[in-house]
Structures are given as structure tokens and as C-alpha cells.
C-alpha positions as semicolon CSV with decimal commas, in nm:
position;residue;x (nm);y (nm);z (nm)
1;X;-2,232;1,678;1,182
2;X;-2,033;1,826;0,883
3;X;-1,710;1,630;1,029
4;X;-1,895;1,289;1,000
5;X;-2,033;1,370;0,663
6;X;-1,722;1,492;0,536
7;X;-1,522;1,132;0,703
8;X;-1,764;0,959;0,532
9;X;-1,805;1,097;0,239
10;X;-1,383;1,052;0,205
11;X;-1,418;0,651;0,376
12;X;-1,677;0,609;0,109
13;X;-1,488;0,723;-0,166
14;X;-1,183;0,544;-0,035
15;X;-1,378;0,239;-0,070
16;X;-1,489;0,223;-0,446
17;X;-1,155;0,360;-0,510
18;X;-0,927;0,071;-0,706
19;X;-0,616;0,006;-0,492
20;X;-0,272;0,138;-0,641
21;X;-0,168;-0,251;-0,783
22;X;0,048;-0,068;-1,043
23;X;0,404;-0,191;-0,786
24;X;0,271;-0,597;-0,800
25;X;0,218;-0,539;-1,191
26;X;0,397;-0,788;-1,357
27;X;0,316;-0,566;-1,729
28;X;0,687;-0,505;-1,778
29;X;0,749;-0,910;-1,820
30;X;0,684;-1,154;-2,074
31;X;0,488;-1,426;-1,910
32;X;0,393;-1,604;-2,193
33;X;0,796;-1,657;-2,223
34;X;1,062;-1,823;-2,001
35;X;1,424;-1,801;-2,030
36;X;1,659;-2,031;-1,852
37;X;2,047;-1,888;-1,773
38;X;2,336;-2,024;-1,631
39;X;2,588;-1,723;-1,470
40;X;2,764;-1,583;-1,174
41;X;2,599;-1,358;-0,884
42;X;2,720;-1,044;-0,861
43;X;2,519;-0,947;-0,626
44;X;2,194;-1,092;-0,389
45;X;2,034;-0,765;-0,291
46;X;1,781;-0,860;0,018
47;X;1,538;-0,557;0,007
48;X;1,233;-0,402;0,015
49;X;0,984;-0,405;-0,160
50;X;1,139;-0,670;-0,412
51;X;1,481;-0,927;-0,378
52;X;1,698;-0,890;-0,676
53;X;2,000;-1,099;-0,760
54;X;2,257;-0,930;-1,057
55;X;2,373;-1,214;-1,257
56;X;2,635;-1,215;-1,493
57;X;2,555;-1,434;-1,792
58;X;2,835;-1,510;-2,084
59;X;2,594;-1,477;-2,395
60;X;2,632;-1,648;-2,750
61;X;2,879;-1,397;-2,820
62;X;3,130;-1,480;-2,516
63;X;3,032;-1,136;-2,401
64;X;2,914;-1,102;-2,007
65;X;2,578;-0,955;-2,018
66;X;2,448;-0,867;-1,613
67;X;2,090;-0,990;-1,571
68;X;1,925;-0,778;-1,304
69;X;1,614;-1,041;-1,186
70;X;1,327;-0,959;-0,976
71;X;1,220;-1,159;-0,667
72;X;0,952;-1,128;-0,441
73;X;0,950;-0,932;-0,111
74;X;1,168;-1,028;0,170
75;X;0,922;-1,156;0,368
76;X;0,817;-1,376;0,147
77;X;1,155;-1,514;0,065
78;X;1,194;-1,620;0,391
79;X;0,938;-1,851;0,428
80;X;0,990;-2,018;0,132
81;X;1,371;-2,081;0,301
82;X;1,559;-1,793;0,101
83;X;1,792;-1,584;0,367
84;X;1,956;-1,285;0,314
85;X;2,304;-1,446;0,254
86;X;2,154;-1,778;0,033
87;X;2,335;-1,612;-0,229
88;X;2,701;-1,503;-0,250
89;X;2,889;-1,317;-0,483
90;X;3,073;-1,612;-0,711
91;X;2,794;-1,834;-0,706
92;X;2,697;-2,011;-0,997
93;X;2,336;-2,027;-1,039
94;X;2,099;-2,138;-1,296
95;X;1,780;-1,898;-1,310
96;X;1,471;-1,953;-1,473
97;X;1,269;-1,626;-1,555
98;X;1,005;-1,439;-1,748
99;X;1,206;-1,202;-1,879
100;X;1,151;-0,859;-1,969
101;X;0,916;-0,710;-2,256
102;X;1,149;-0,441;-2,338
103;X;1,430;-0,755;-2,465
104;X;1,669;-0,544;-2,146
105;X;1,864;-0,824;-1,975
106;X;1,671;-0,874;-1,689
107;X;1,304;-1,066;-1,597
108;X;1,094;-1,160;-1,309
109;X;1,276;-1,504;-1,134
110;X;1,060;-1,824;-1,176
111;X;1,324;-2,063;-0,989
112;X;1,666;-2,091;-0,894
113;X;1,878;-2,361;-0,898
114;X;2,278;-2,457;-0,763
115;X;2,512;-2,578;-0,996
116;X;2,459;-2,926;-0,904
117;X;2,091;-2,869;-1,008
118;X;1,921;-2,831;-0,647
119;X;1,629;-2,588;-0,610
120;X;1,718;-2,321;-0,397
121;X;1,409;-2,227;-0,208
122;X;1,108;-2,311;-0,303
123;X;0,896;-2,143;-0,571
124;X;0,540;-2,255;-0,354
């Protein structure tokens, strides 16, 4: 009888006990703000829990600044037609993002586009 109490005591508490949503925070971006970038990939890094792609970006200054954007998880990539190889190293990409509070080079990917201005994926 002390076993079930105790299991339900801990279920109970388990229950009215906010879920950890501190990982799907999106606090560390700007969403009020979007930036749009034209660069280079460096890298498409398919992984879990988030996607990232490194972009290299030539700023105002003719200085290459890498942008290190956020995707969503894998699995969700996928089924909006992204694949682990969409993106190669060399690829120019435009990238629309919410970029970061801290004013870092890096933000939270909106949509992607090719150089001839197709979508890449889907953003839906």
C-alpha cells in the first residue's frame, strides 16, 4: 500500500509539474526582427535535436562573417522535403532569419532560398 501511495504521489506530482520547454525556447532570438543574407555554406549539419547550416556572409565591410543558423529537428526537415545532403558546402544560399538577441552572427532560419530564388523546402 505504501508502494502505490508513494507511485502516486510521484505520477501526481509529475503531472502538475510544467514540462522542461526551456530546449524549444526561442528567448535567445529576436522575433520581432528578420534579417535576410546572401552567403556560402560551409557547412549543413543534419542533427539532433536541431539542423544548423554555417554560412559565410561577406558583410558591409568585405569581411566574411560565419552565420551559424538554427533549423528545426531532423525529422521535421524531412517532411517538409529538406535531406541530409540538400545543402553542400559552396552553395550559395539566401537565408531569411530571426536573428539572435545577443547581435552574435547567427539566428533561428525562417526560409531558405537557391541562388536563382527557389524555396528550398518548405517553411509549412
Amino acid at each position: 500500500m505504501k508502494k502505490l501511495l508513494a507511485v502516486t504521489a510521484i505520477l501526481g506530482l509529475t503531472a502538475i509539474t510544467p514540462t522542461a520547454s526551456a530546449h524549444h525556447s526561442n528567448a535567445m532570438f529576436d522575433m520581432s526582427r528578420e534579417v535576410n543574407m546572401r552567403g556560402v555554406v560551409r557547412e549543413f549539419q543534419w542533427t539532433n535535436p536541431h539542423a544548423y547550416i554555417q554560412l559565410v556572409v561577406t558583410d558591409e565591410n568585405g569581411e566574411e562573417v560565419e552565420w551559424s543558423m538554427e533549423m528545426g529537428a531532423p525529422m521535421y526537415l524531412y517532411a517538409r522535403g529538406w535531406r541530409p545532403r540538400t545543402l553542400r558546402p559552396g552553395t550559395e544560399i539566401q537565408v531569411r532569419a530571426n536573428p539572435l538577441r545577443s547581435g552574435d552572427p547567427g539566428g533561428v532560419v525562417v526560409d531558405v532560398v537557391d541562388a536563382e530564388g527557389n524555396e528550398i523546402g518548405t517553411n509549412q
